[in-house]
Jmol script that loads the backbone (N, CA, C; Angstrom):
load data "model"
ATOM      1  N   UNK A   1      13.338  -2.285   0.022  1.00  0.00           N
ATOM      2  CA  UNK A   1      12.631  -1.720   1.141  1.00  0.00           C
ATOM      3  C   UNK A   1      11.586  -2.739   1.595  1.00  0.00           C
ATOM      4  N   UNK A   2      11.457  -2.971   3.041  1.00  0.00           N
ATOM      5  CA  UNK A   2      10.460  -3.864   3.171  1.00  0.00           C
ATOM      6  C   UNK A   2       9.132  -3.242   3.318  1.00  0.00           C
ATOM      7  N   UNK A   3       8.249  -3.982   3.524  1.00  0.00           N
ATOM      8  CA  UNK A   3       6.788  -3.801   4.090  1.00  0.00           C
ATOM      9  C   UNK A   3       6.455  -2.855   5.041  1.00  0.00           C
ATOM     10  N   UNK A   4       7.417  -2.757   5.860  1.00  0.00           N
ATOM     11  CA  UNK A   4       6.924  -2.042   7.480  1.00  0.00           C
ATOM     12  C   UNK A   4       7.394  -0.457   6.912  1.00  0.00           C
ATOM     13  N   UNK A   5       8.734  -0.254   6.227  1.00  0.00           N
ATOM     14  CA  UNK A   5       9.841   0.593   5.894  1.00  0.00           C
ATOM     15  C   UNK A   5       8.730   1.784   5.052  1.00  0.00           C
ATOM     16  N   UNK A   6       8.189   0.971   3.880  1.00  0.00           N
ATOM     17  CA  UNK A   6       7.522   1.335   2.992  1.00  0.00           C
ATOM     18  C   UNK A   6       5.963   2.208   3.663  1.00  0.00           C
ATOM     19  N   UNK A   7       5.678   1.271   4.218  1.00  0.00           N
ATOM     20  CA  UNK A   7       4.305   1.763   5.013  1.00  0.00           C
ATOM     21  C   UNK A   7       4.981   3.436   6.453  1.00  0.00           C
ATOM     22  N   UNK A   8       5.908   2.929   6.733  1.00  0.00           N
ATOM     23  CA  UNK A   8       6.143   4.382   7.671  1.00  0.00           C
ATOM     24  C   UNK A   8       6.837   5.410   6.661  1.00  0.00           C
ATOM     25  N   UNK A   9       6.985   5.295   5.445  1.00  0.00           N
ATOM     26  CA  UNK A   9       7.627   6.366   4.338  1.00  0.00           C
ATOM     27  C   UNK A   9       6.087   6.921   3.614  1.00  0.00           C
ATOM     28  N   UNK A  10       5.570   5.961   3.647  1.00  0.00           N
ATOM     29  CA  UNK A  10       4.201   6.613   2.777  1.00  0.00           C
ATOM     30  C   UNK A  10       3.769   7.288   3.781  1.00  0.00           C
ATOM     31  N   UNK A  11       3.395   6.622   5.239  1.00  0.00           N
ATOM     32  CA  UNK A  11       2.874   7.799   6.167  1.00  0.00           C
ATOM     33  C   UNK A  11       3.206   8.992   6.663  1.00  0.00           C
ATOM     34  N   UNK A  12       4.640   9.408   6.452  1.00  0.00           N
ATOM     35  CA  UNK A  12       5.137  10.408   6.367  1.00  0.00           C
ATOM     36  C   UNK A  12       4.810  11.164   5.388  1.00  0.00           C
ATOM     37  N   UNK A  13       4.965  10.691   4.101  1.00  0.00           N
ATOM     38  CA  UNK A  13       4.572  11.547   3.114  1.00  0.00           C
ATOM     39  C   UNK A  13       3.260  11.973   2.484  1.00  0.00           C
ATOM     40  N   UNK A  14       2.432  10.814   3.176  1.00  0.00           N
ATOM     41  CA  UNK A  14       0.834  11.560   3.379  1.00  0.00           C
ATOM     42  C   UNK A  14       1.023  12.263   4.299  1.00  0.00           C
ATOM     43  N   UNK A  15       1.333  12.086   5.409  1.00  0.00           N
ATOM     44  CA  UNK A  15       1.363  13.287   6.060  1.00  0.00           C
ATOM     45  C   UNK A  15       1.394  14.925   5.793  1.00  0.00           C
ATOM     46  N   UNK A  16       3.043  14.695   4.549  1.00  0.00           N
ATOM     47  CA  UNK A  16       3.214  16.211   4.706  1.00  0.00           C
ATOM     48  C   UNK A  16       2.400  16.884   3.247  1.00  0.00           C
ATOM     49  N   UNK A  17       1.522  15.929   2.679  1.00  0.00           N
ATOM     50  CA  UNK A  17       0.979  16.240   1.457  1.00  0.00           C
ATOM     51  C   UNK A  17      -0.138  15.631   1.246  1.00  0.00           C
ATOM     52  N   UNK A  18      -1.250  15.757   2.050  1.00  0.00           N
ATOM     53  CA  UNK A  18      -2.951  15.146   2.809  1.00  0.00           C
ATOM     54  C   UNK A  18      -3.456  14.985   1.108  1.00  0.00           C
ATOM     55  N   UNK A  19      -2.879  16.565   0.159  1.00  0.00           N
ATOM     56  CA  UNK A  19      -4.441  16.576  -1.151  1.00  0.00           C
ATOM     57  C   UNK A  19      -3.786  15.855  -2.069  1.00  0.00           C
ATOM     58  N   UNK A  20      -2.779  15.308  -2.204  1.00  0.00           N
ATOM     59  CA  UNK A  20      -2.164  13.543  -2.867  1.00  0.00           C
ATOM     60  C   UNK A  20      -3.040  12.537  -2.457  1.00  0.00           C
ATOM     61  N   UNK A  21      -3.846  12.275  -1.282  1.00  0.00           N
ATOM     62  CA  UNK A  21      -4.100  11.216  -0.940  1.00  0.00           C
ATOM     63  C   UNK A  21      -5.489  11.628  -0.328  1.00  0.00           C
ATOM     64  N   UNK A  22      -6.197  12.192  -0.855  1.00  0.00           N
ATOM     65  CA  UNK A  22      -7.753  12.662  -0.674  1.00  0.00           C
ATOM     66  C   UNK A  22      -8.495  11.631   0.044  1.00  0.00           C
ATOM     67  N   UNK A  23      -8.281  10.459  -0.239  1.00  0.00           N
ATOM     68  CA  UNK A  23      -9.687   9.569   0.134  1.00  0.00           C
ATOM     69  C   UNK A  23      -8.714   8.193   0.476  1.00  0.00           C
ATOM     70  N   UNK A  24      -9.286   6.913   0.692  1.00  0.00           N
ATOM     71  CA  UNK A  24      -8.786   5.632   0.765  1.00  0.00           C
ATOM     72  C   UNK A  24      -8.243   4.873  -0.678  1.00  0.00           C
ATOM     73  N   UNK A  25      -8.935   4.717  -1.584  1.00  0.00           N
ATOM     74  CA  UNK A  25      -8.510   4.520  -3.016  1.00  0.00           C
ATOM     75  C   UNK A  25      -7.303   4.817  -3.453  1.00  0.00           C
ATOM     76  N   UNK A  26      -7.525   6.192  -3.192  1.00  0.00           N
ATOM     77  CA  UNK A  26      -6.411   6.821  -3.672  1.00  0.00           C
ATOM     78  C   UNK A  26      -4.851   6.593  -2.732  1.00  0.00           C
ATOM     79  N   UNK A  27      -5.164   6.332  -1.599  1.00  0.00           N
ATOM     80  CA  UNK A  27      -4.067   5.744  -1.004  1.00  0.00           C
ATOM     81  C   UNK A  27      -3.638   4.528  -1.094  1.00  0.00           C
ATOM     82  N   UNK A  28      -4.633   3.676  -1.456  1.00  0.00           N
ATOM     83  CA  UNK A  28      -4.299   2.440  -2.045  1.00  0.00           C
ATOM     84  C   UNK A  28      -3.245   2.501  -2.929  1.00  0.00           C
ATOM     85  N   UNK A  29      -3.929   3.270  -4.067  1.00  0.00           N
ATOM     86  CA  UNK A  29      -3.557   3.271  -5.064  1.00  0.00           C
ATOM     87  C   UNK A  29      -1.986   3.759  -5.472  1.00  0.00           C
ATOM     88  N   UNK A  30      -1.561   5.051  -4.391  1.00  0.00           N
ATOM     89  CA  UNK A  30      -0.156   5.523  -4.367  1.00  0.00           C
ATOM     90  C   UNK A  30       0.642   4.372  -3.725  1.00  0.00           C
ATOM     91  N   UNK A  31       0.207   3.668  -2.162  1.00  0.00           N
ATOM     92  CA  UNK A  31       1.036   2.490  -1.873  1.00  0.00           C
ATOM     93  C   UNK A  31       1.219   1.388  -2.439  1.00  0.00           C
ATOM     94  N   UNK A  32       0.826   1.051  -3.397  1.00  0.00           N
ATOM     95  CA  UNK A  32       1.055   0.445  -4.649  1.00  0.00           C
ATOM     96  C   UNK A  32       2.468   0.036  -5.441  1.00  0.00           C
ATOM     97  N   UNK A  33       2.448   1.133  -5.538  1.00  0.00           N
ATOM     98  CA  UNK A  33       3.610   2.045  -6.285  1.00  0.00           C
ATOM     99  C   UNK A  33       4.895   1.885  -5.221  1.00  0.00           C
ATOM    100  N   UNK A  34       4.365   1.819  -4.044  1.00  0.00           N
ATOM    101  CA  UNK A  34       5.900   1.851  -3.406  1.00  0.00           C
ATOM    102  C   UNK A  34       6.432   0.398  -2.873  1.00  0.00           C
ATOM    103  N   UNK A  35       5.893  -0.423  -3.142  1.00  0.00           N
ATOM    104  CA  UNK A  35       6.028  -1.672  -2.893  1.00  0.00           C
ATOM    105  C   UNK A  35       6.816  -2.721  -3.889  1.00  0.00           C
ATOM    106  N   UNK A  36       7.809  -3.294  -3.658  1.00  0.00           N
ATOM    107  CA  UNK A  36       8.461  -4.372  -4.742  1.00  0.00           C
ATOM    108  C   UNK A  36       7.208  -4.810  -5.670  1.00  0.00           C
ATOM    109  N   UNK A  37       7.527  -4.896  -7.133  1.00  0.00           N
ATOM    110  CA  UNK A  37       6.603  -5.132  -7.905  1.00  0.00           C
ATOM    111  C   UNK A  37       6.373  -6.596  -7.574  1.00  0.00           C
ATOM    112  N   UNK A  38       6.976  -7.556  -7.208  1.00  0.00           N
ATOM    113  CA  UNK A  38       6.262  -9.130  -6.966  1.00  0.00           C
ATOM    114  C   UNK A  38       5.476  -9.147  -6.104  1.00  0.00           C
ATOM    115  N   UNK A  39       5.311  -8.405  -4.810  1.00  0.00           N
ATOM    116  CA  UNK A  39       4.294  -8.017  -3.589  1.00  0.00           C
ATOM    117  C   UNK A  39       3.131  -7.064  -4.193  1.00  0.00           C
ATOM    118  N   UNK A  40       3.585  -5.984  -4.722  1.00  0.00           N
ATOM    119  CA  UNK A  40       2.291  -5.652  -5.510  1.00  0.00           C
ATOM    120  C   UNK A  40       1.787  -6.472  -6.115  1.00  0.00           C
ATOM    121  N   UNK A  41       2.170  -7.363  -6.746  1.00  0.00           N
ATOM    122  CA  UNK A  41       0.883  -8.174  -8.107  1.00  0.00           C
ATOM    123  C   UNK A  41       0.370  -9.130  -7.117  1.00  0.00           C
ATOM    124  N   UNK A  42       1.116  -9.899  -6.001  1.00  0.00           N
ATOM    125  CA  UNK A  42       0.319 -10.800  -5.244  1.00  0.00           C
ATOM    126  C   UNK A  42      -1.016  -9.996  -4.505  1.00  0.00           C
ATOM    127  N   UNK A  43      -0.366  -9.055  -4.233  1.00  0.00           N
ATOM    128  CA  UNK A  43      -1.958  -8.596  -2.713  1.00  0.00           C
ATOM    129  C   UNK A  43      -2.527  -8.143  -4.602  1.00  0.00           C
ATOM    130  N   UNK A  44      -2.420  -7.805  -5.408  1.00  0.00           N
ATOM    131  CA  UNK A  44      -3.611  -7.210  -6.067  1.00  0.00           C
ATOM    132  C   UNK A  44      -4.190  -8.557  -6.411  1.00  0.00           C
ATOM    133  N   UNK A  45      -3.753  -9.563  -6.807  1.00  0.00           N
ATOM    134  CA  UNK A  45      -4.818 -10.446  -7.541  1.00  0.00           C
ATOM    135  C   UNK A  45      -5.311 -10.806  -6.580  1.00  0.00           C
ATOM    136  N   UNK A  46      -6.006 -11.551  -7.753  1.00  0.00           N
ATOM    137  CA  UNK A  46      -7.674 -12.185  -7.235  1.00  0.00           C
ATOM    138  C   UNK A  46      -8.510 -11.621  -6.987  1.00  0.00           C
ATOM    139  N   UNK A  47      -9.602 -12.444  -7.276  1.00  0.00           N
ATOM    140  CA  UNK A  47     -10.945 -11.605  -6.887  1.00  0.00           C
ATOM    141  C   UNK A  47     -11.196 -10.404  -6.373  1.00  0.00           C
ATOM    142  N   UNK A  48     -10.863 -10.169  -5.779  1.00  0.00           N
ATOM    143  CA  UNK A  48     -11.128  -8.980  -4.166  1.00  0.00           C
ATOM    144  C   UNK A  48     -10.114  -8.182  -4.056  1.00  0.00           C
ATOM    145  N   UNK A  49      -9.524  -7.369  -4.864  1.00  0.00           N
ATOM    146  CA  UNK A  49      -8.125  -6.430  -5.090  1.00  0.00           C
ATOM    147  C   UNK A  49      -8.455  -6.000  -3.207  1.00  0.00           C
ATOM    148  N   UNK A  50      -7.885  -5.600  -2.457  1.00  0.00           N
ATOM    149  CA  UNK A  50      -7.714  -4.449  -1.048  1.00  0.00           C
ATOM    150  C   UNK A  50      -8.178  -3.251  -1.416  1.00  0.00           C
ATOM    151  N   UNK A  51      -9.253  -3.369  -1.053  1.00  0.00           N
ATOM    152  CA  UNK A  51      -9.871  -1.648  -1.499  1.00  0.00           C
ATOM    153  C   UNK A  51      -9.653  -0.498  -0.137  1.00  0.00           C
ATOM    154  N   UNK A  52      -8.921  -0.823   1.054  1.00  0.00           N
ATOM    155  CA  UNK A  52      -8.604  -0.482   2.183  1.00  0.00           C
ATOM    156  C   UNK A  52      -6.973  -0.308   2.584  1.00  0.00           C
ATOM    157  N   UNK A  53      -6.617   0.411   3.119  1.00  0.00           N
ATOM    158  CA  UNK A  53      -5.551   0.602   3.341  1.00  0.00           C
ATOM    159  C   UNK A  53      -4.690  -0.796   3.938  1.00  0.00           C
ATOM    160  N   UNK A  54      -5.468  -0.699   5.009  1.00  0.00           N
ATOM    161  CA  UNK A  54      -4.984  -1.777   6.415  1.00  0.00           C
ATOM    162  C   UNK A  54      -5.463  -3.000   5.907  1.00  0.00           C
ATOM    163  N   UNK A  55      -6.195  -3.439   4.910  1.00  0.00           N
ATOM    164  CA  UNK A  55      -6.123  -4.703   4.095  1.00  0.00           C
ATOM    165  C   UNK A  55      -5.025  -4.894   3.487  1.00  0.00           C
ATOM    166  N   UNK A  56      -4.665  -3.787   2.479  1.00  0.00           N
ATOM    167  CA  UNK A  56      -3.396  -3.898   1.655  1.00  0.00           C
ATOM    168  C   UNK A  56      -2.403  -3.767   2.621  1.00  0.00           C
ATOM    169  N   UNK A  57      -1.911  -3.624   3.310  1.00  0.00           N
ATOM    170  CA  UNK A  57      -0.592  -3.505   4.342  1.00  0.00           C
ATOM    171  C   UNK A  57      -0.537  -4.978   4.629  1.00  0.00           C
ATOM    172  N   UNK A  58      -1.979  -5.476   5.303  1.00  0.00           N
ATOM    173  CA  UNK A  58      -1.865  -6.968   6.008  1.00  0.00           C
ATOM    174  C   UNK A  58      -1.559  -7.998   4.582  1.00  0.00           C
ATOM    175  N   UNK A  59      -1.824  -7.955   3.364  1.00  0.00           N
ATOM    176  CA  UNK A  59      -1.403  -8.477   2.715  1.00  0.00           C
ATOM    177  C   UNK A  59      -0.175  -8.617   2.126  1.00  0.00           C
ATOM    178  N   UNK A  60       0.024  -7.013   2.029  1.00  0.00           N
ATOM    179  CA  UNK A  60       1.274  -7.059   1.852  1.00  0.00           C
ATOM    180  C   UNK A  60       2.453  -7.953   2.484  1.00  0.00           C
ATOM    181  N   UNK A  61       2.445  -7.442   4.034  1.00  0.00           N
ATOM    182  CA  UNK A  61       3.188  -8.232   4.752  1.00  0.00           C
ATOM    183  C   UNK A  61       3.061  -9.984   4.614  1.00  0.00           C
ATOM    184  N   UNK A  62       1.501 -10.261   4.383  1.00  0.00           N
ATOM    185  CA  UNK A  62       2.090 -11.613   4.357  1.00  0.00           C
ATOM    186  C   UNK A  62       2.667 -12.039   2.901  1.00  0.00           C
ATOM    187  N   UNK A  63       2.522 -11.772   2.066  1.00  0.00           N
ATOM    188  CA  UNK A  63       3.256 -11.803   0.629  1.00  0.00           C
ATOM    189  C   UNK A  63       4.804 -11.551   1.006  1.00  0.00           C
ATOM    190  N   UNK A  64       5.630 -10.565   1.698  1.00  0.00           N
ATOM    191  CA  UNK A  64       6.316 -10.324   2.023  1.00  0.00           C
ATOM    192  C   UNK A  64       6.964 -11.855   2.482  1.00  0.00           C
ATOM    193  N   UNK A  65       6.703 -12.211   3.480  1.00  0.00           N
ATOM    194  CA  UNK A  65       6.964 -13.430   4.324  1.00  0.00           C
ATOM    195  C   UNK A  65       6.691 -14.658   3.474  1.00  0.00           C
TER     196      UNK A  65
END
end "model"
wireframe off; spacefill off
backbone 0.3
color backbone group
């Protein structure tokens, strides 16, 4: 699944289930999980993990590429 695929499946499914995903963290934290594990470990390292949604997406994608 790519980057874009992944990000409009999670938004659907926050959608239909808001108290899964209470706050920003916590959405971090589930899109995580749905991402190829080699794209997850890149956007997490280093210094400055994405504590933001739309950080972790933009990273994602470029890890992706």
């Amino acid at each position: 699944m790519t980057v874009l695929e992944a990000v409009k499946k999670f938004e659907q499914l926050a959608h239909l289930c808001p108290e899964l995903v209470p706050n920003e963290t916590e959405k971090v934290r589930r899109m995580m999980k749905m991402f190829q594990t080699d794209i997850a470990k890149q956007v997490s390292a280093g210094s400055s993990p994405p504590t933001l949604v739309d950080d972790y997406i933009s990273r994602a994608m470029r890890a992706e590429y």
